[in-house]
N, C-alpha and C positions, 0 to 999 in steps of 0.2 A: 632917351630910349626910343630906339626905329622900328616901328614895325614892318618885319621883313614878310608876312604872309601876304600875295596877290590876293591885289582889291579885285572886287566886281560891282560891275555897273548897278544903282541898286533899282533899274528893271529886271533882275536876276532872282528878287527876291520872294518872285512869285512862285518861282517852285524850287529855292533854297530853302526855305522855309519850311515848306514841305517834306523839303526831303530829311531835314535835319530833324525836324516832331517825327515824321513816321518811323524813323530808324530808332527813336531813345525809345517814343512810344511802345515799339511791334518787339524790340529788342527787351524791355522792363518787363511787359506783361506775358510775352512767352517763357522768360525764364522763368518769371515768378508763378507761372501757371505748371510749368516741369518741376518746378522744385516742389509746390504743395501738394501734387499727385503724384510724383513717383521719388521725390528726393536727392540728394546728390548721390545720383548711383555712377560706376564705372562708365567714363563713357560721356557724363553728362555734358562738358564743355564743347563734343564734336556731335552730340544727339541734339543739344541747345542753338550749334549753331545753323544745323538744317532749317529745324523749325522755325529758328531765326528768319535762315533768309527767303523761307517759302511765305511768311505773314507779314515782310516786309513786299515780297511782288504783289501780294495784292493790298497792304495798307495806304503804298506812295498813291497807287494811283485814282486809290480810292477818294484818300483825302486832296486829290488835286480836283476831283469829278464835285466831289461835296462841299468843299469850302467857298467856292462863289454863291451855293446855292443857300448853304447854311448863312452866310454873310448876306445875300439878298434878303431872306425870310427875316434876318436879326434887325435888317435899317428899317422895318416896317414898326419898331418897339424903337429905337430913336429918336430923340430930339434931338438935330446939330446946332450948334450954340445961335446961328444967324436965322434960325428959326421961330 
């Protein structure tokens, strides 16, 4: 069996990565934030998918802005193995 989907260079996966967490992220937590305060009302799959994509413009580039700084703060709590 081939895998037919186009590779990427995995220097790509610095903001592949990103973009794939902030989209399941911003997409899980908005619905699930419209479904416990207002419910499946009429409407809610094209009201869900605004909200969607207005908390995904600002999740992607948030988490591209915080992740090196979260990752710098976290190697100061590491031991790497040649240490």
């Amino acid at each position: 069996m081939t895998n037919k989907f186009p590779k990427f260079h995995p220097k790509h996966l610095a903001w592949l990565m990103p973009l794939m967490l902030s989209a399941i992220m911003s997409g899980t937590i908005s619905c699930f934030n419209m479904w416990m305060n207002l419910g499946f009302i009429d409407g809610f799959l094209s009201i869900w998918l605004h909200a969607w994509s207005i908390s995904w413009l600002v999740a992607f580039p948030l988490i591209l802005v915080m992740l090196p700084l979260v990752r710098k703060f976290l190697m100061k709590f590491i031991v790497l193995p040649n240490e």
